[in-house]
C-alpha atoms as an extended CHARMM CRD file, in Angstrom:
* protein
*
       123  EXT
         1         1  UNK       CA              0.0000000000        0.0000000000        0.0000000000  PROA      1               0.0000000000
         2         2  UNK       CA              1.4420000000        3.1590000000       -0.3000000000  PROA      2               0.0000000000
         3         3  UNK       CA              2.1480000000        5.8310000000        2.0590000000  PROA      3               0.0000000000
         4         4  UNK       CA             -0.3980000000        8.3370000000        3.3620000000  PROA      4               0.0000000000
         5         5  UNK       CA             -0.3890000000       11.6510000000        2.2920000000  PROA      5               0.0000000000
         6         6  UNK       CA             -0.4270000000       14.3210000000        5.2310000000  PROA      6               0.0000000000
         7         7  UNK       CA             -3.9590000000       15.1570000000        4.5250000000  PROA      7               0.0000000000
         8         8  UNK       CA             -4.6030000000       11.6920000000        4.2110000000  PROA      8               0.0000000000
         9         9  UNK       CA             -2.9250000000       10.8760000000        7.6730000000  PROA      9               0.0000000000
        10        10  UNK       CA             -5.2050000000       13.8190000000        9.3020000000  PROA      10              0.0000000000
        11        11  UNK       CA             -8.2900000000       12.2690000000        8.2000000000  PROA      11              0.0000000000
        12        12  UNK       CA             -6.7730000000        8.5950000000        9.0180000000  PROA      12              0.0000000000
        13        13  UNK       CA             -6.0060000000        9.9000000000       12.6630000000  PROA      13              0.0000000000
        14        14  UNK       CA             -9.9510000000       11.0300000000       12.3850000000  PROA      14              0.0000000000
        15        15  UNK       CA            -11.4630000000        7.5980000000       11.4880000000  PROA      15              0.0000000000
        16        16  UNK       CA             -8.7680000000        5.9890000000       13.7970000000  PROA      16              0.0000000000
        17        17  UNK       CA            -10.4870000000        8.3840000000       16.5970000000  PROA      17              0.0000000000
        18        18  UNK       CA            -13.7320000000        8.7190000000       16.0270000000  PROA      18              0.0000000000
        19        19  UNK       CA            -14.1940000000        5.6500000000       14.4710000000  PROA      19              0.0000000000
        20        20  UNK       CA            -16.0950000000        5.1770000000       11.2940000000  PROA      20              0.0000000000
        21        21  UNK       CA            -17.6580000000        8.4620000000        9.5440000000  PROA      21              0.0000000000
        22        22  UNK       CA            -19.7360000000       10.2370000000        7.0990000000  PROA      22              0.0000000000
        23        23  UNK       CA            -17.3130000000       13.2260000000        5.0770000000  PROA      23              0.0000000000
        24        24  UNK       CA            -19.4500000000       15.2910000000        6.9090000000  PROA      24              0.0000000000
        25        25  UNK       CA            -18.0720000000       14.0540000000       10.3220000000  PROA      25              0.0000000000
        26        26  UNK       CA            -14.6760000000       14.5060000000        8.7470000000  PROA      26              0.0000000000
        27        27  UNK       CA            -14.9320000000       17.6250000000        7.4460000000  PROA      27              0.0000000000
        28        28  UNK       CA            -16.2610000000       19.0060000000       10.6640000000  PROA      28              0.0000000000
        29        29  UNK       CA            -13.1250000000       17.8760000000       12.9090000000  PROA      29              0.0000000000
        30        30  UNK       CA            -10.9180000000       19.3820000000        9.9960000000  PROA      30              0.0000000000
        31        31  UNK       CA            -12.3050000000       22.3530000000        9.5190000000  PROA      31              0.0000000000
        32        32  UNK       CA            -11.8720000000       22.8730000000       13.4400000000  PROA      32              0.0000000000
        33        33  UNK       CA             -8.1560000000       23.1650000000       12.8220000000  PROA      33              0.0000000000
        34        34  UNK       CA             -8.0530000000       24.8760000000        9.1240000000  PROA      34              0.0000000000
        35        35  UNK       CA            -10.3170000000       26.1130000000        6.3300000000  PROA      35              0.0000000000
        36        36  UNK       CA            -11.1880000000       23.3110000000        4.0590000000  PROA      36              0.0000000000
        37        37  UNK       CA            -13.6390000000       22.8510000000        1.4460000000  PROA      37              0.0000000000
        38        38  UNK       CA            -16.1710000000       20.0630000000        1.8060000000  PROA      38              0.0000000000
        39        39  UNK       CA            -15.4700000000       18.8730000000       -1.6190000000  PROA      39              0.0000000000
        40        40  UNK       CA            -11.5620000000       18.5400000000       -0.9600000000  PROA      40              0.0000000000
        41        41  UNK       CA            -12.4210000000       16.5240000000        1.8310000000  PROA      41              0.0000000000
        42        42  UNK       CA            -14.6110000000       14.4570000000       -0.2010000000  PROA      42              0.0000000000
        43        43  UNK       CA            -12.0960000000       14.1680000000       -2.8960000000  PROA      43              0.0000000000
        44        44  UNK       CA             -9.4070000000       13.2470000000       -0.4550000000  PROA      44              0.0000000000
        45        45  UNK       CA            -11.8120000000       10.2460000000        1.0290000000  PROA      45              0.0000000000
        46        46  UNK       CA            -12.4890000000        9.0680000000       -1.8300000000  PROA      46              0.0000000000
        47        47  UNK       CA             -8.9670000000        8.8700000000       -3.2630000000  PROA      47              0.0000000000
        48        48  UNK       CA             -8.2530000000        7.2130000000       -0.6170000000  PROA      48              0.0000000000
        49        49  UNK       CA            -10.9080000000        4.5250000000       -0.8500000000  PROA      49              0.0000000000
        50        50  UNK       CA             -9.1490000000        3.8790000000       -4.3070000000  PROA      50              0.0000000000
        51        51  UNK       CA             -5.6780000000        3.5370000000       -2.6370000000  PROA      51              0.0000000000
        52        52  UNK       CA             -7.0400000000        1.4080000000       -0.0250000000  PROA      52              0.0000000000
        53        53  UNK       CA             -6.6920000000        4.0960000000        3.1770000000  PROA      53              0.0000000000
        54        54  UNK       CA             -9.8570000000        3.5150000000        3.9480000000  PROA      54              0.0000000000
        55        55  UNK       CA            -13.1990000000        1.9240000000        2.9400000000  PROA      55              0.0000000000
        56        56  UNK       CA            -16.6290000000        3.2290000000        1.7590000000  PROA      56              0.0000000000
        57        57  UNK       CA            -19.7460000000        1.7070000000        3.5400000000  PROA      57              0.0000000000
        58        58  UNK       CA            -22.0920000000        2.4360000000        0.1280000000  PROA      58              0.0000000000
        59        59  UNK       CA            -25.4080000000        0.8310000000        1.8110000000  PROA      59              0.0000000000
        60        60  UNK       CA            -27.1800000000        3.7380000000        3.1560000000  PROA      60              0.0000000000
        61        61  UNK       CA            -27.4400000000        6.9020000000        1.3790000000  PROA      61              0.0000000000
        62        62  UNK       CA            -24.7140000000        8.5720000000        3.7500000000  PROA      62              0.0000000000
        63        63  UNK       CA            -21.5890000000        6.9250000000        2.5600000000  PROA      63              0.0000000000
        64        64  UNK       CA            -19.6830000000        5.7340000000        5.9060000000  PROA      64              0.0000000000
        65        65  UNK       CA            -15.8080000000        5.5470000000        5.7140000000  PROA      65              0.0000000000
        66        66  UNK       CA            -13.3580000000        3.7530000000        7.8200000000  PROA      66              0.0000000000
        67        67  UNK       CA            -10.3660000000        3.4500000000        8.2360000000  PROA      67              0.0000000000
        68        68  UNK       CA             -8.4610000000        0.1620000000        6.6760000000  PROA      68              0.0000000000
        69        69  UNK       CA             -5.4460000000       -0.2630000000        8.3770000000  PROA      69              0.0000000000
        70        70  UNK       CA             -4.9270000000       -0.0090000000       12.3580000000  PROA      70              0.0000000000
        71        71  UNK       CA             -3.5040000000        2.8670000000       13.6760000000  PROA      71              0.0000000000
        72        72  UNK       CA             -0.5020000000        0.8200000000       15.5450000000  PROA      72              0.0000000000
        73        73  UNK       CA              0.4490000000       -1.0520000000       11.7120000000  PROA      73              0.0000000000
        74        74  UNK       CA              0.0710000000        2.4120000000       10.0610000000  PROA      74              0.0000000000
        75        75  UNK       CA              2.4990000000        3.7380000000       12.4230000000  PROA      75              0.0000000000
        76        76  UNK       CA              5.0710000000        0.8680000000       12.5070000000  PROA      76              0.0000000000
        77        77  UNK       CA              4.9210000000        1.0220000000        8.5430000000  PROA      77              0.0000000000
        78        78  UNK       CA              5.5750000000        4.5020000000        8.2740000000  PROA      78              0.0000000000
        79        79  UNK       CA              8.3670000000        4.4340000000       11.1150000000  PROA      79              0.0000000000
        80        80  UNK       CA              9.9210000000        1.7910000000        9.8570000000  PROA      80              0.0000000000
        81        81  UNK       CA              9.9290000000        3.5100000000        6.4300000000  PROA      81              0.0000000000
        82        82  UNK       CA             11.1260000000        6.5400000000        7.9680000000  PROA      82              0.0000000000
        83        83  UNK       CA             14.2320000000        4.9430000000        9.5690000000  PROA      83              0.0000000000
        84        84  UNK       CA             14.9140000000        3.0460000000        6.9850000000  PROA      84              0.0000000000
        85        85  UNK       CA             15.0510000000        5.9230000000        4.4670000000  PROA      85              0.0000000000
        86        86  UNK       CA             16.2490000000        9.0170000000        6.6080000000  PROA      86              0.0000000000
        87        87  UNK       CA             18.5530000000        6.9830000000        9.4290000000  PROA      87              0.0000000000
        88        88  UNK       CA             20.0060000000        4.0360000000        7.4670000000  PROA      88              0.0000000000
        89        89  UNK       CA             18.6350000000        1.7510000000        9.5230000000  PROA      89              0.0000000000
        90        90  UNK       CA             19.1700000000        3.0430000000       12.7420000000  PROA      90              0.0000000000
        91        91  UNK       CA             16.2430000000        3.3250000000       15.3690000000  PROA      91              0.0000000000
        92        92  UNK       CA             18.7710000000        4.5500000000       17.6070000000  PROA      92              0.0000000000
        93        93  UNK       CA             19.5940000000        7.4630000000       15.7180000000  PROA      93              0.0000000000
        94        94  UNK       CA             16.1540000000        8.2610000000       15.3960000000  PROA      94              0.0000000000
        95        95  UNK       CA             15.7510000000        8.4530000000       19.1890000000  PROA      95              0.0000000000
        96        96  UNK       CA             19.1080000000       10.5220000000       20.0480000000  PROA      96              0.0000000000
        97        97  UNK       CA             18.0280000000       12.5160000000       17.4320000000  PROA      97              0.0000000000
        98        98  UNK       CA             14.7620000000       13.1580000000       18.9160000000  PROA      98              0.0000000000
        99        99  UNK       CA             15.3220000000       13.6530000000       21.9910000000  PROA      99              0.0000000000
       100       100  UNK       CA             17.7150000000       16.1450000000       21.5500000000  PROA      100             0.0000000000
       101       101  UNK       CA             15.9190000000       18.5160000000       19.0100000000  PROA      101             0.0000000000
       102       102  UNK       CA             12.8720000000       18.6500000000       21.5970000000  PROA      102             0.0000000000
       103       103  UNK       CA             12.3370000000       19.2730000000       25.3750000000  PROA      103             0.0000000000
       104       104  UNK       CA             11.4550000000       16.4290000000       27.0280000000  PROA      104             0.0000000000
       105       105  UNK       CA              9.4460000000       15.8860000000       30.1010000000  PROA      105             0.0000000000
       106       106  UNK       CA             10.5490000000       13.7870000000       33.5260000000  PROA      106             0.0000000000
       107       107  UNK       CA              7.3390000000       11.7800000000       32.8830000000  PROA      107             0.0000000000
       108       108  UNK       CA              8.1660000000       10.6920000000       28.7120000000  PROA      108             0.0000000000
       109       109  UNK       CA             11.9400000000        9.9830000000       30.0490000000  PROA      109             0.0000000000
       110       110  UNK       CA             10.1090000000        7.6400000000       32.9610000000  PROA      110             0.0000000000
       111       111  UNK       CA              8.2880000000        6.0550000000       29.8150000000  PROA      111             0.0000000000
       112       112  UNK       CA             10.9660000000        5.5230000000       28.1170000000  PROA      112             0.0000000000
       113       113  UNK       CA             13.2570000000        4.0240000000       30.5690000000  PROA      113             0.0000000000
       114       114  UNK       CA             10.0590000000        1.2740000000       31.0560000000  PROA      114             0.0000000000
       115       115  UNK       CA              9.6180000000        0.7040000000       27.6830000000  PROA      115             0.0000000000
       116       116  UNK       CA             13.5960000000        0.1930000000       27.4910000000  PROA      116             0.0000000000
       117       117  UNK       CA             13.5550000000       -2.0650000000       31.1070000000  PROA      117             0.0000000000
       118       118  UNK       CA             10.7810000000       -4.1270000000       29.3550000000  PROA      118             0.0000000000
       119       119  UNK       CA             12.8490000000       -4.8030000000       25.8620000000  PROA      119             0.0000000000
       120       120  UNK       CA             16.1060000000       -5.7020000000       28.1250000000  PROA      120             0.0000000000
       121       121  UNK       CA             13.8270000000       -8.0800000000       30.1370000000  PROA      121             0.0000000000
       122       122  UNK       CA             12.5100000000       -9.7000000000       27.2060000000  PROA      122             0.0000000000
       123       123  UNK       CA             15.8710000000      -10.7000000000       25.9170000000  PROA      123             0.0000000000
């Protein structure tokens, strides 16, 4: 499948939320953030219904979209891309370089160190 657009991430991170929705529904939550026309969001949905981002529930006059991948496998995918392409490979570059372009907080450094206690412990 190929990789979501940024406008087709938002409205992925939409269905992922709210679950399945009408372009209305959509449209709504966007236009909370930007102006958008109601027929670029309908574009956009549909678009991605053809690249297999989501599916259209046809039975009821209100077309119904959801989203076809899980937001966890979207996110490994595009990770996992995103190392691959920018860090050669390297996850831990990726983290060293995140963590020191942004401020981060006591509690996401607690996180961390779990999430790294956990992988050690699984070994």
């Amino acid at each position: 499948m190929a990789k979501p657009t940024k406008s087709e991430l938002k409205i992925l991170q939409i269905l992922w939320d709210k679950g399945p929705c009408s372009v209305r529904d959509v449209h709504e939550k966007i236009s909370e953030a930007k102006d958008a026309g109601y027929t670029t969001t309908l574009k956009l949905m549909q678009i991605m219904a053809e690249k297999g981002h989501a599916v259209r529930d046809t039975s009821s006059r209100t077309h119904i979209y959801s989203a076809s991948v899980s937001e966890n496998d979207a996110k490994t995918d595009l990770v996992s891309s995103f190392i691959s392409s920018t860090f050669k490979g390297s996850a831990k570059s990726l983290v060293l370089q995140a963590l020191g372009n942004n401020e981060t907080s006591q509690e996401d450094l607690d996180e961390i160190k779990k999430l790294i206690s956990s992988i050690e412990n699984s070994k």
